[in-house]
C-alpha positions in Angstrom: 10.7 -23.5 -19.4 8.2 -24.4 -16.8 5.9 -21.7 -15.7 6.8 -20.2 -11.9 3.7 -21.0 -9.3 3.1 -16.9 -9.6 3.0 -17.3 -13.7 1.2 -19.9 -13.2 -1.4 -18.2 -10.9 -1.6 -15.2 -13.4 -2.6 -17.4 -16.4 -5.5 -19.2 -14.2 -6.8 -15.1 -14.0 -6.7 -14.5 -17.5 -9.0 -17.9 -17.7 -11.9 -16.0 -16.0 -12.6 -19.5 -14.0 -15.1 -19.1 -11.1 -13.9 -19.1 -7.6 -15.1 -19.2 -4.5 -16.2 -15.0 -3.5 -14.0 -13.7 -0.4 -16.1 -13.5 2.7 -18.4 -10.5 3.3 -17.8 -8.1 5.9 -19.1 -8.3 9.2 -17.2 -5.5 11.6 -16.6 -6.4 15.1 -17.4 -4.3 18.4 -14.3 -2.8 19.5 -12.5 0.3 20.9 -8.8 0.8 19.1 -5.9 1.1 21.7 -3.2 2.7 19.8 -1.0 4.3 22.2 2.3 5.0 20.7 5.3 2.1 21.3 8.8 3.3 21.8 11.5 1.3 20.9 10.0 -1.0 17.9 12.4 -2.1 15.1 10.2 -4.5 13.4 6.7 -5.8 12.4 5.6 -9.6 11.8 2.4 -10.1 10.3 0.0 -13.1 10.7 -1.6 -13.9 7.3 -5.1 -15.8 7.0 -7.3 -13.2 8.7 -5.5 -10.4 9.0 -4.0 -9.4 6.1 -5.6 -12.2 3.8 -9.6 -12.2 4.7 -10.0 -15.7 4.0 -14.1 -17.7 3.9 -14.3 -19.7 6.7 -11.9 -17.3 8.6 -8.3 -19.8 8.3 -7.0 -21.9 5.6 -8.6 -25.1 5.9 -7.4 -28.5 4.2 -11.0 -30.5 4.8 -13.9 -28.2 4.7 -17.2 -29.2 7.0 -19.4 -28.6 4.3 -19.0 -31.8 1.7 -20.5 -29.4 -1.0 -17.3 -27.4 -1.1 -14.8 -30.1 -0.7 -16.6 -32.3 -3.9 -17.0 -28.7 -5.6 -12.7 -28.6 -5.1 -11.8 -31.8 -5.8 -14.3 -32.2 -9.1 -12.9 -29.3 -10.3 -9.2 -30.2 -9.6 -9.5 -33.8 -10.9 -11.0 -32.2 -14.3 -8.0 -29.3 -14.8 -5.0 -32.0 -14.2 -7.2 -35.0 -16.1 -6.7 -37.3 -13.6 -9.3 -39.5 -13.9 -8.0 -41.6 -16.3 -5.5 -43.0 -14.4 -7.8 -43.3 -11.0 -8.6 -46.7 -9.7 -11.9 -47.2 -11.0 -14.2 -47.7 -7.8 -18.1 -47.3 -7.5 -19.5 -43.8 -6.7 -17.8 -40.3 -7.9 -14.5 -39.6 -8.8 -14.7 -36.6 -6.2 -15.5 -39.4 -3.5 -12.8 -41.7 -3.9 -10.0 -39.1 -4.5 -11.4 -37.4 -1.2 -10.5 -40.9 0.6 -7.2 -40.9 -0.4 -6.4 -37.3 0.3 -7.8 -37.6 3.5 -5.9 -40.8 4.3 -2.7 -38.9 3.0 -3.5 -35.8 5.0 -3.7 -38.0 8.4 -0.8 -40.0 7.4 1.6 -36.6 7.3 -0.4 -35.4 10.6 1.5 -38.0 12.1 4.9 -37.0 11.7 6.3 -35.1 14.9 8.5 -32.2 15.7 9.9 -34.2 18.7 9.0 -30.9 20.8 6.3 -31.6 23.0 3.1 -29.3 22.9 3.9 -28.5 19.2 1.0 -29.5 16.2 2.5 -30.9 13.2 1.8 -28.6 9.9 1.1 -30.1 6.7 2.8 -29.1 3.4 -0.5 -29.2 1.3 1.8 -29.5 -1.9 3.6 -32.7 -0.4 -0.4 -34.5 0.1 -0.7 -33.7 -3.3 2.7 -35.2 -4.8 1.7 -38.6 -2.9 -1.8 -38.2 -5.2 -0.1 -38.0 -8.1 2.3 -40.6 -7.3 -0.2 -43.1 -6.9 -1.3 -41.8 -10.3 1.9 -42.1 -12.1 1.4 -45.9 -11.1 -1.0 -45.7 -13.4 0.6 -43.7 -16.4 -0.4 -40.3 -15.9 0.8 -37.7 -18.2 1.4 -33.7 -17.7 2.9 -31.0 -19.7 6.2 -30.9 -17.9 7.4 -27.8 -19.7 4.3 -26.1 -18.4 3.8 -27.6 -15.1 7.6 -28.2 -14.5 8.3 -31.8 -12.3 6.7 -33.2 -9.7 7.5 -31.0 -6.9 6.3 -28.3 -9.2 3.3 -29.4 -10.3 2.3 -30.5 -6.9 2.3 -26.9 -5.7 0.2 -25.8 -8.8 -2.2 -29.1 -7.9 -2.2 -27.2 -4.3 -2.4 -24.2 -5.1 -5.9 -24.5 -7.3 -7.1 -27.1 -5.2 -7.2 -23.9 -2.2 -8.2 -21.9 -4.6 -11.4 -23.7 -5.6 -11.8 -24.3 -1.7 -11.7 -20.9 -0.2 -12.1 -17.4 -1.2 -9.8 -14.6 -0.1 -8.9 -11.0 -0.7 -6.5 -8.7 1.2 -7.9 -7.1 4.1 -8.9 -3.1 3.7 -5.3 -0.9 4.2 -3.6 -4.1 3.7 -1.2 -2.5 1.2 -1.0 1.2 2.5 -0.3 -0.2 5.9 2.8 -2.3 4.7 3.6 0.5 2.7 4.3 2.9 5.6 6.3 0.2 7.8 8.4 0.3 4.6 8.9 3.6 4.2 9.4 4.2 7.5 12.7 1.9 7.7 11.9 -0.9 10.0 12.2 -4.2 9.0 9.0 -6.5 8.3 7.9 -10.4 7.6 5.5 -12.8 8.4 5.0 -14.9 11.2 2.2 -17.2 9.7 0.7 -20.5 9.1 1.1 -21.0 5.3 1.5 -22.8 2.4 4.1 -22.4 -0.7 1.6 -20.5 -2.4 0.5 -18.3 0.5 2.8 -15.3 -0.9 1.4 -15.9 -4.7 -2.2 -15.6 -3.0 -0.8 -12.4 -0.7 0.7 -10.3 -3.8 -2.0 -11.4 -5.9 -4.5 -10.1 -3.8 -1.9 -6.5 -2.3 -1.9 -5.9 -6.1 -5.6 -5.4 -6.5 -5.2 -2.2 -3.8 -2.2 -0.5 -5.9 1.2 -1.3 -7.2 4.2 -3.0 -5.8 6.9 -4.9 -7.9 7.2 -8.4 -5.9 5.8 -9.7 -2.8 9.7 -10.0 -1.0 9.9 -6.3 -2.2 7.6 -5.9 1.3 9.4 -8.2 3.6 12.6 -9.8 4.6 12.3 -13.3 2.8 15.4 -14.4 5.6 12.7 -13.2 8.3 9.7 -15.1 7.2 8.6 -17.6 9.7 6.2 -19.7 8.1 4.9 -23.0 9.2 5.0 -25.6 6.0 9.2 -25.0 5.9 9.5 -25.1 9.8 7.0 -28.6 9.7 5.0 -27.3 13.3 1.9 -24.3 13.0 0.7 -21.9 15.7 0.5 -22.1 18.7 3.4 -24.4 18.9 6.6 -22.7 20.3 8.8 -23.5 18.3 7.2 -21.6 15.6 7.7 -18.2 17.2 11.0 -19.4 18.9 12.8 -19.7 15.4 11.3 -16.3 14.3 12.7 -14.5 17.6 15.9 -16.3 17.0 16.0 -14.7 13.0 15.4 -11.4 14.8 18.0 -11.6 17.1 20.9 -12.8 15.0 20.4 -9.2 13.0 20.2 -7.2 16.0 16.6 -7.1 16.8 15.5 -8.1 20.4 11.7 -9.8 21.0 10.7 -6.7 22.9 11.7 -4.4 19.8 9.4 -6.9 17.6 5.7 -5.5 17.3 3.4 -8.8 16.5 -0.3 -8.3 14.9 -3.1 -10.7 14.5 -6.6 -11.5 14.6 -5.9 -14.4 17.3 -5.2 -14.0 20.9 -4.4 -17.8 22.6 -3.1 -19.6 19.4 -0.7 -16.7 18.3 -0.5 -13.2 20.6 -0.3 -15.0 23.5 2.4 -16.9 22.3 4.1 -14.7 21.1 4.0 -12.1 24.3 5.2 -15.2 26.1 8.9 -14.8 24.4 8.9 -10.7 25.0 7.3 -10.3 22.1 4.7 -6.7 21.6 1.4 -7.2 20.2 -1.1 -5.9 18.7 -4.9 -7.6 18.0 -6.6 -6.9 15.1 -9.9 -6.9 15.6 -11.7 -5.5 12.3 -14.3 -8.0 11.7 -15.6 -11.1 13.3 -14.6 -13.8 10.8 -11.3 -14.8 12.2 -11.0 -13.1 15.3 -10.4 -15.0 18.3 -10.2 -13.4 21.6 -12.2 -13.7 24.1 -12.9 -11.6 27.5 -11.1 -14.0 29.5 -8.1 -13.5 27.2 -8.3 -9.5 26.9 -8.3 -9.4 30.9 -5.8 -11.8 31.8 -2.1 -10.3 32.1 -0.7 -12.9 30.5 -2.3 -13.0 26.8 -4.0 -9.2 26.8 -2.4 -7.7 23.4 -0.4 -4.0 24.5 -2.6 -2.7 21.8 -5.5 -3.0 19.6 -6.6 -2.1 16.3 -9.5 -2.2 14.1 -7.5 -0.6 10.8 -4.4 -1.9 9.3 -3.5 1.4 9.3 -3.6 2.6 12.9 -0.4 0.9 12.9 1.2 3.6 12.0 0.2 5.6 15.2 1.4 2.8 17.6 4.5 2.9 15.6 4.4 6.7 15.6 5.1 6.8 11.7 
């Protein structure tokens, strides 16, 4: 039987392979507002930079720096031996395999919601099972009762070509702070961009601050919002609109929903916009975004702001 993307994430650890370090801390200037909020009956969480700390601040598919994307791809053409079945062109296998993921990347871009002002999200898994189609062309072979099909080794593909890209680690408190929502009976899930293997990257990373059984074990999987199954990431409406309307077919109101992140226009904003609550999380520099203009302005200023994970717990009064 075909290894799970989270079996197959634990036997890349037991390899010992070297990958990218998570980012180092740099703390932000800011004054926590953690006045407590009546009336919340839930918490959704952005991920990538607030509680993943991510290089580069947010999951990126191309990175600026060409050393780190022919660092990725060399290392993920050599673990799925694709190479032998690659069009043989002049220059580096790294060079020609970044042209046609690249091309596939803007090809998927293209695809529309049909909502206007909403930003197409890509499935990073789907790029790669065009790759690999265009291999197969050319008789490439996998384990398939390791890597599973297609679909299922296109996540794995995705999952260590991220890996090799970008460093992460949960942020500090990650784990007590969901811990304590928990305990304290109100319902919780992300609200996030992500990919299919942003949970295995999540637990992985909540496990290295203490023990919890399974990631959905924290959250509501049927309240998870997150962008690669929806096809549209933040700040596009839609987004949050299909997580309010989760929320409210169980009872739970946008006012009673408290939102936390690290971004202000792209996500809290948006998110207030719908009756939402919100809470900026503004620990470090990497990944926050919020400017002055922002914190001022009626209409995007979070209702609260914190520089732990766990001064949650005081807004929520838990």
């Amino acid at each position: 039987m075909a290894k799970s993307l989270y079996e197959y994430a634990e036997w890349l650890a037991e390899r010992n392979l070297r990958w990218p370090a998570a980012p180092k801390v740099e703390s932000a200037r800011a004054t926590p507002y953690i006045k407590p909020m009546a009336g919340i009956k839930a918490v959704t969480w952005n991920v990538y930079g607030t509680l993943l700390r991510i290089s580069d601040g947010d999951l990126l598919f191309q990175h600026p720096q060409a050393v780190r994307m022919e660092i990725a791809l060399d290392k993920t053409i050599q673990e799925f031996n694709m190479w032998n079945s690659m069009t043989r062109k002049p220059g580096k296998p790294w060079e020609y395999m970044q042209l046609k993921y690249l091309h596939v990347w803007d090809e998927l871009k293209m695809a529309s919601s049909g909502r206007k002002g909403d930003i197409t999200e890509v499935n990073s898994s789907q790029i790669w099972k065009k790759l690999l189609g265009m291999l197969d062309k050319k008789d490439y072979e996998y384990d398939t009762g390791f890597y599973g099909d297609l679909d299922e080794l296109s996540e794995k593909v995705a999952y260590f070509f991220h890996s090799s890209l970008q460093g992460v680690e949960a942020a500090e408190g990650a784990l007590r702070a969901l811990l304590t929502i928990q305990s304290a009976g109100l319902r919780q899930a992300l609200l996030a961009d992500a990919q299919p293997f942003t949970m295995v990257q999540l637990f992985r990373a909540l496990i290295e601050q203490g023990t919890i059984s399974r990631a959905d074990s924290l959250f509501t999987p049927s309240l998870n919002t997150f962008s690669y199954v929806e096809g549209v990431r933040k700040p596009s409406k839609t987004l949050f609109l299909r997580a309010v309307d989760r929320f409210v077919k169980i009872g739970i109101e946008p006012e009673q929903i408290l939102h936390i992140s690290s971004r202000v226009r792209d996500d809290l904003a948006v998110a207030k916009s719908l009756g939402m609550r919100t809470a900026l999380y503004a620990a470090e520099k990497l990944g926050l975004q919020a400017s002055s203009e922002e914190m001022k302005d009626i209409a995007t200023k979070p209702d609260r702001l914190i520089t732990t994970l766990e001064q949650v717990r005081d807004i929520l009064g838990v």
